[in-house]
NUMAR-99363 format. One line per 8 residues: number of its first residue (from 1); for each residue x, y, z of C-alpha. Coordinates in steps of 0.5 Angstrom, whole numbers, plus 2048, in hexadecimal, padded with zeros to 3 digits. Example, Ala and Ser with C-alpha at 12.3 -4.5 7.8 and 13.67 -1.06 7.14 Angstrom:
NUMAR-99363
1> 819 7F7 810  81B 7FE 80E
end
This chain:
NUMAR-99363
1> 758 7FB 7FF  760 7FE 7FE  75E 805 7FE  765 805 7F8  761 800 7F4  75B 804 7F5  75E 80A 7F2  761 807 7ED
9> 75B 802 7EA  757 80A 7EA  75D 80E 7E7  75C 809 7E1  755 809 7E1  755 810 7E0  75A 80E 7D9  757 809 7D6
17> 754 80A 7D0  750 804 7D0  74A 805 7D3  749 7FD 7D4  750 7FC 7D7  74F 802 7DC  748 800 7DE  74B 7F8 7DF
25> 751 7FB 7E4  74B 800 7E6  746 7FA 7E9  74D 7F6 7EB  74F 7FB 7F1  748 7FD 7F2  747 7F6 7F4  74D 7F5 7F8
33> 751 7F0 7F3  758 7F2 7F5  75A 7EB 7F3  757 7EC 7EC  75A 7F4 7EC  761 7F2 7EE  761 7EC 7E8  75E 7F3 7E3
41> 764 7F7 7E7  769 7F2 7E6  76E 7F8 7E3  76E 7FA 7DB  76E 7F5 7D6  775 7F3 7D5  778 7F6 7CF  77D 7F2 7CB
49> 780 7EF 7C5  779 7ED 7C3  776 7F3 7C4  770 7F3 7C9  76C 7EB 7CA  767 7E9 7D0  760 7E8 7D1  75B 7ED 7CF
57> 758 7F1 7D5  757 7F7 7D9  75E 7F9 7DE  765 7FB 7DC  767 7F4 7DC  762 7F2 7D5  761 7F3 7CF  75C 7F9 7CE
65> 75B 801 7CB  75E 804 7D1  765 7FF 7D1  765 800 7C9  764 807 7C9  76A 808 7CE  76E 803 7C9  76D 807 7C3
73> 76E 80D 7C6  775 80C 7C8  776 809 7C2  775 810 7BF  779 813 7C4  77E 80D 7C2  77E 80F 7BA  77E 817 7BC
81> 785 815 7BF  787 812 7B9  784 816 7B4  780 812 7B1  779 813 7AE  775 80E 7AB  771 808 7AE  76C 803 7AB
89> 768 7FF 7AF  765 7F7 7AF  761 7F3 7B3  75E 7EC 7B2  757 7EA 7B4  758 7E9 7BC  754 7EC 7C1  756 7F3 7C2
97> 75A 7F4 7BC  756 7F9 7B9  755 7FD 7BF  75C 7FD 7C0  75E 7FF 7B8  759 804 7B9  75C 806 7C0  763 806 7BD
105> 761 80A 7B6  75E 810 7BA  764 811 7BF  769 810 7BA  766 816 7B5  765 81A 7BC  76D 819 7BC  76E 81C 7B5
113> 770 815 7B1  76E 813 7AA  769 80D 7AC  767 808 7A7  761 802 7AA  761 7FC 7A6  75A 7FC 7A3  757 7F5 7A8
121> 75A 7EF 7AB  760 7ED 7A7  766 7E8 7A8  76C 7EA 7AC  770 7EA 7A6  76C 7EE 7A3  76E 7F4 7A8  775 7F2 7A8
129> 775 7F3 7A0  771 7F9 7A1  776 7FC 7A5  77C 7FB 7A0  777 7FD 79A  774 803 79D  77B 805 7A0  779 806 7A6
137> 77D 808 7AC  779 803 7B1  773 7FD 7B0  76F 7FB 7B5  76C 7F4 7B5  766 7F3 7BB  765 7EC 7BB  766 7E6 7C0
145> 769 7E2 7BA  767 7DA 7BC  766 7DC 7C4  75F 7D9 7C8  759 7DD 7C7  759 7E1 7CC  75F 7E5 7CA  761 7EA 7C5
153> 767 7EE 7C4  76C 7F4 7C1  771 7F1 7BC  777 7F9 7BA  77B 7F9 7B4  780 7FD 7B2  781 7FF 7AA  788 802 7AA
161> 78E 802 7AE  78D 804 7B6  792 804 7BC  798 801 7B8  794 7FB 7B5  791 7FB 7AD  78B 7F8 7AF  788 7F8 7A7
169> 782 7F7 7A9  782 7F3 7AE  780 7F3 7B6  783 7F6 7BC  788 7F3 7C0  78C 7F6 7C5  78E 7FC 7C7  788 7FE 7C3
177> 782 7FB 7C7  786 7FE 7CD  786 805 7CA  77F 804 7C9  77D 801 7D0  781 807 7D2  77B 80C 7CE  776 808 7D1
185> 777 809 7D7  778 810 7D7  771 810 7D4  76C 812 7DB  766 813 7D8  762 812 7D2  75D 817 7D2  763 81C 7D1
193> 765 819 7CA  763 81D 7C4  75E 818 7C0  75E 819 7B9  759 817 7B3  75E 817 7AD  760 811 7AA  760 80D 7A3
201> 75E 806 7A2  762 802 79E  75F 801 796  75D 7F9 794  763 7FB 78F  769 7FA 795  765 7F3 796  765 7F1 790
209> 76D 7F3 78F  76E 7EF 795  76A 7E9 792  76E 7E9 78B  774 7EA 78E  773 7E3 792  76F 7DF 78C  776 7E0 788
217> 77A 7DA 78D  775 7D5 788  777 7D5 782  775 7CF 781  76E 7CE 783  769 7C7 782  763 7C3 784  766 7C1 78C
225> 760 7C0 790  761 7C5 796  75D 7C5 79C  75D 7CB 79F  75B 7CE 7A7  75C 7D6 7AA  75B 7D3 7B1  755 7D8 7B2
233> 75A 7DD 7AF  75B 7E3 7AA  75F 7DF 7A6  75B 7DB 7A1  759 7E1 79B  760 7E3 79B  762 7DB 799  75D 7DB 795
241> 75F 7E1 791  766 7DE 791  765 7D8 78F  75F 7DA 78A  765 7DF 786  76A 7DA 786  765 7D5 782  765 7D0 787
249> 75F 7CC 789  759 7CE 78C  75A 7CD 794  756 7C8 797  754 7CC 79D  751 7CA 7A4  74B 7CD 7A5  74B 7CE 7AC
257> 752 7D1 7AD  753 7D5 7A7  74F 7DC 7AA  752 7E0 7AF  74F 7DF 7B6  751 7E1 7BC  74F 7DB 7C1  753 7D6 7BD
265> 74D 7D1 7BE  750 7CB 7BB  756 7CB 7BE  758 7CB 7C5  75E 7D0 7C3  75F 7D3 7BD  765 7D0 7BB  767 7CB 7B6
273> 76C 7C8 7BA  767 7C6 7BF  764 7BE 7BE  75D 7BF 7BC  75E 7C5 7B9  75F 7C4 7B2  75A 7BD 7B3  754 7C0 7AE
281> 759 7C1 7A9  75C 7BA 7A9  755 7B8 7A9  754 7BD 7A2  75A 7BA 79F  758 7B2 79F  751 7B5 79D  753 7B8 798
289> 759 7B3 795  75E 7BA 796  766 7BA 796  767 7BF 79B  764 7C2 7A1  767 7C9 7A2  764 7CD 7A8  766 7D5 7AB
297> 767 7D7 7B2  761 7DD 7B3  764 7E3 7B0  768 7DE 7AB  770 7DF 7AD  770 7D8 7AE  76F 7D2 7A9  76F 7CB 7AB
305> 76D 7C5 7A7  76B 7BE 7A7  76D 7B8 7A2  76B 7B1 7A0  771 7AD 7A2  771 7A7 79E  773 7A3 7A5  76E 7A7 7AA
313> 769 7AA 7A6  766 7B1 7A6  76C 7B5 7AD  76E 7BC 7AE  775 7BD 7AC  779 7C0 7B1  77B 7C7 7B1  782 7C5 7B0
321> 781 7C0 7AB  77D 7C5 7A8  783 7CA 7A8  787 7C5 7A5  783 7C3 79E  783 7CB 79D  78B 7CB 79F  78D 7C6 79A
329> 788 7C8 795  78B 7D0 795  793 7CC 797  792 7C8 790  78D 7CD 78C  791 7D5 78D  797 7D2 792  799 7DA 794
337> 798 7DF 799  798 7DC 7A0  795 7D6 7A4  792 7D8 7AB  78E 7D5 7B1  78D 7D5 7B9  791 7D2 7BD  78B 7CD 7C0
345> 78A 7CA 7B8  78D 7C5 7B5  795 7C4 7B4  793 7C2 7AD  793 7C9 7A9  799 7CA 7AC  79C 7C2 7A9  797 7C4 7A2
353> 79B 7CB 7A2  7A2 7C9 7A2  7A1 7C2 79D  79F 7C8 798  7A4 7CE 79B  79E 7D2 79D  7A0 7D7 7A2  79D 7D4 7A8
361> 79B 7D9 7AF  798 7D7 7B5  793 7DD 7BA  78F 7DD 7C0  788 7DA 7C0  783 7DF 7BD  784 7E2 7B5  785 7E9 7B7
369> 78C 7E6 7B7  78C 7E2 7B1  789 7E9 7AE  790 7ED 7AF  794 7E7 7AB  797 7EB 7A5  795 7E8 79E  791 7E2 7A1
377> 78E 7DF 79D  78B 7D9 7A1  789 7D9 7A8  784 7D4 7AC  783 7D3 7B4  781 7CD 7B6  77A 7D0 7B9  778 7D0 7B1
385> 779 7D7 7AF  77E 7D7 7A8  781 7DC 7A5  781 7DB 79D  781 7E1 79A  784 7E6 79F  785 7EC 798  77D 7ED 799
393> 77B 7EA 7A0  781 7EB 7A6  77D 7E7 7AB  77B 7E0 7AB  775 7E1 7A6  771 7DA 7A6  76E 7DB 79E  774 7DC 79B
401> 776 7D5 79F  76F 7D2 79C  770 7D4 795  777 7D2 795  776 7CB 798  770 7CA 793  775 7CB 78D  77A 7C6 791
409> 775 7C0 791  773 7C3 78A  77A 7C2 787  77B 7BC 78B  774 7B9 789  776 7B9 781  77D 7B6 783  779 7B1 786
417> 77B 7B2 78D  778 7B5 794  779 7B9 799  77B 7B3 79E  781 7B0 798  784 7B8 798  785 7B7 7A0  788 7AF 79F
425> 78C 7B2 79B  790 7B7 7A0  78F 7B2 7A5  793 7AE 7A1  798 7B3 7A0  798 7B5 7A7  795 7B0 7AC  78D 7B0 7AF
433> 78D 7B7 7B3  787 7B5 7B8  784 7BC 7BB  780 7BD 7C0  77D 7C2 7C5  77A 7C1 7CB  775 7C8 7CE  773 7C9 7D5
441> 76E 7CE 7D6  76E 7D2 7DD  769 7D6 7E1  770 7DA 7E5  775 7DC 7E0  779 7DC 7E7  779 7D4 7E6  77D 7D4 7E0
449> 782 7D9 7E3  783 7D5 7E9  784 7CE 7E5  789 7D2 7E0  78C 7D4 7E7  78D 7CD 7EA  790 7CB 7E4  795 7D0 7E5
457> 797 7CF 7EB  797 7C7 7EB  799 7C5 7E6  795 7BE 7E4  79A 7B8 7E3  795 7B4 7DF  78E 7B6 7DC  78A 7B0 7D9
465> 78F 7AA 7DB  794 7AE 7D6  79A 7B0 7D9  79B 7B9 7D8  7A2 7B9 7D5  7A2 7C0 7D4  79D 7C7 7D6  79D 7CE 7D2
473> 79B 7D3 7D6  797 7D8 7D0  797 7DD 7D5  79F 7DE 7D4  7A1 7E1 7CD  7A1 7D9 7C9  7A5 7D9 7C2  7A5 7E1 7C1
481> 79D 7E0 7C3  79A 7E6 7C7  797 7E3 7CE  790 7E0 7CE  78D 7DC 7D4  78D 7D4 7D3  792 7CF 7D3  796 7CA 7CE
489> 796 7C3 7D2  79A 7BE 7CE  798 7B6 7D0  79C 7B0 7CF  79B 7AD 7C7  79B 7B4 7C4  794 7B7 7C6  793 7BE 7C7
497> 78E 7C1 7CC  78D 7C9 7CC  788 7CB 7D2  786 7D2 7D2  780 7D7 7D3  77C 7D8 7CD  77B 7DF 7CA  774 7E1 7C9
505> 771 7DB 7CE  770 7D9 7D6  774 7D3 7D4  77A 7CF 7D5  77E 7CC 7CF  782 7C6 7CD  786 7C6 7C7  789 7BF 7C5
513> 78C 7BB 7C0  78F 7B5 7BF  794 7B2 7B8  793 7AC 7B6  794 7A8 7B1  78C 7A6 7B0  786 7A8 7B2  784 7A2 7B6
521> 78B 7A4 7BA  788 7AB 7BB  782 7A9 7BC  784 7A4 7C2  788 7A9 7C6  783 7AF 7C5  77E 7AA 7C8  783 7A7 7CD
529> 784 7AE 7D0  77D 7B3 7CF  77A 7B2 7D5  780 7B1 7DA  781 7B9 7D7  77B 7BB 7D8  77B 7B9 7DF  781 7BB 7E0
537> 77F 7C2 7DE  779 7C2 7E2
end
């Protein structure tokens, strides 16, 4: 075995905390396993934007005690830096999560900070609203959101205003995940942090303030039969409060998903927007003559909802059709503040903003941009994650967008009306916005690095028999845009194509839209060129 690795695997078995991650990187070099020892010893799990996500396991390059312990010290270091005090912590109900809580509450209290624990798992909201409710100087969220089971994750926000961007209460960006990397890295061992045992966990009273505030966006409740699902996840006691304080119906809940479980055994992934994932609350619906299907992703950020299309039947809505109803609500409802959404969603919220002379932008995929939009006031990216109360939650925040969708189809249903006619009538106005994404999963992120550089270099001059009229290079500061790593491909006939690496997953995604008069004319393109883009990614 290299002696360099052998010194190194020894060096953080001495450091680890864990007695399990340290007694299964024991046993792997006691066997020899240097193939096993190279994958755990693959550099420090990258910290960025999104904070810490990978699978759980032994090593620097997984998610464990030893890798979050070095985290959240050179996160304190970080705050020292900034003279700040104040952290509260959260975590869902994943495997790890509440060692890895437990881990970052004792070095943060060993650093001198204010800690506040949230009292169980909780949704992601919760903390973001946490943060801004407690006045905290930095949240941390540790969870994987909707990643495979086998991963768990280390979501940072900053409360105030940090390195010259007014966060208010949003997640890091950069240069502050830069800074932060620069502490951590200086971080040589963990034994040598002192450890505290002070912190305070955070009263029902914060939860129930969280609960009110979200229950005031249905004012107008009724009967609508909704079923609802919380992917094995934390979000189905927090709905049901909401719900339940806005005086709407009792939730119809499928009982297989709607407690916490870490192995996610009904679903091959834990994501709505995966086929099959929400299929037991489709079936749930018919059983029960239900209105609406609404689910959360695992720690609640997301929403995604199904309705019964008068010409289909029971279908998922689109993450961007989902982002219409609610911008052509909020643009005919409170027409005021600003409009925003990511640059891979849909053109149409920018067509709904200027027919109501909303001010309109347009950010870089992932809502730690949308959250640095002054005076939002509604915010959505395609990837069902929905800003409709940002005073309260700046974050995608997958309950606010629940009850707030439930009091639409409420409105909607006294006027005698549905979902589905609100959405025919921006499609009237504006023309049939069909949007697709096509994901790719990779074992070697090197893959997706070696395509977006073939790309560059040869530029295609077709891609599913459509000639490429144009082609925006994201990672060149586009329309006062910071760079990014994708591209923007313009095919003939007006359908756009975005390619980029996802953020939080080993997969390669593809963003399109096509602007038709009709659905059926959508429909017809998005057919024709599904698989030769899909082959043309492979």
């Amino acid at each position: 075995m290299d002696a360099s690795l052998k010194a190194e695997v020894e060096a953080w078995i001495a450091d680890d905390p864990d007695p399990q991650t340290a007694g299964e990187l024991q046993k792997a070099l006691d066997a020899g396993d240097e193939e096993l020892l190279k994958k755990y010893f693959n550099g420090f799990l990258q910290f960025g934007t999104a904070g810490l996500r990978g699978p759980v396991g032994p090593g620097p390059s997984a998610m464990n005690r030893a890798v979050v312990g070095r985290t959240a010290a050179g996160i304190a270091a970080y705050m020292k830096s900034h003279g700040m005090k104040s952290v509260v912590i959260g975590q869902d109900a994943r495997h790890g999560s509440a060692e890895f809580t437990q881990e970052s509450a004792s070095i943060f209290s060993g650093a001198g900070m204010d800690v506040y624990v949230l009292p169980r798992p909780l949704p992601t909201p919760v903390l973001a609203f946490a943060t801004q409710y407690l006045k905290c100087d930095i949240g941390i969220m540790v969870t994987a959101s909707h990643n495979p089971r086998q991963d768990n994750g280390y979501k940072v926000y900053v409360g105030p205003s940090a390195d010259g961007i007014n966060y208010a209460c949003s997640q890091i960006i950069s240069p502050t995940d830069q800074l932060i990397t620069d502490q951590i890295t200086l971080v040589k061992s963990l034994k040598s942090q002192p450890r505290g045992k002070e912190w305070k966990i955070v009263g029902e009273d914060l939860i129930t303030e969280y609960v009110r505030r979200t229950a005031q966006l249905a004012p107008r409740p009724g009967d609508l039969k909704i079923v609802y699902t919380a992917m094995h996840g934390v979000g189905t006691q927090t709905v049901q409060r909401v719900f339940n304080h806005a005086g709407f119906a009792t939730l119809i809940l499928v009982d297989e998903q709607c407690t916490p479980d870490p192995d996610f055994p009904t679903v091959a992934f834990p994501n709505p927007e995966e086929p099959g994932a929400i299929d037991l609350a489709l079936k749930k619906a018919q059983d029960f003559g239900a209105e609406l299907v609404i689910a959360n992703d695992p720690d609640a950020d997301r929403c995604a909802v199904a309705i019964k299309d008068p010409k289909v039947g029971w279908r998922m809505l689109r993450g961007d059709e989902l982002g219409i109803i609610f911008g052509e609500w909020i643009a005919r409802t409170k027409p005021s503040g600003t409009f925003a959404t990511s640059i891979v969603s849909s053109s149409a919220l920018g067509k709904i903003s200027a027919n109501y002379g909303i001010n309109y932008k347009e950010v870089l995929t992932g809502f730690k941009w949308l959250a640095k939009i002054e005076n939002l006031s509604f915010g959505y990216e395609e990837a069902i994650g929905y800003a409709v109360d940002s005073d309260n939650v700046n974050d995608k925040d997958g309950i606010s967008a629940a009850i707030f969708l439930a009091q639409i189809a409420m409105d909607l249903k006294r006027d005698g009306l549905t979902v589905s006619d609100l959405l025919d009538e921006v499609w009237a106005r504006h023309g049939f916005h069909g949007t697709e994404q096509i994901s790719i999963r990779v074992a070697d992120l090197s893959v997706i690095t070696g395509l977006l550089a073939r790309l560059r270099q040869h530029p295609p001059q077709e891609i599913a028999g459509r000639g490429v009229e144009a082609i925006d290079d994201l990672a060149a500061p586009t329309n006062g845009l910071p760079p990014t790593d994708g591209l923007r491909i313009w095919l003939a006939g007006g359908i756009r194509v975005i390619v980029r690496p996802s953020g939080t997953e080993a997969k390669i995604k593809c963003y399109i839209e096509v602007v038709t008069a009709t659905s059926g004319e959508s429909q017809k393109i998005l057919d024709e060129i599904r698989q030769p883009l899909k082959e043309f990614l492979s």
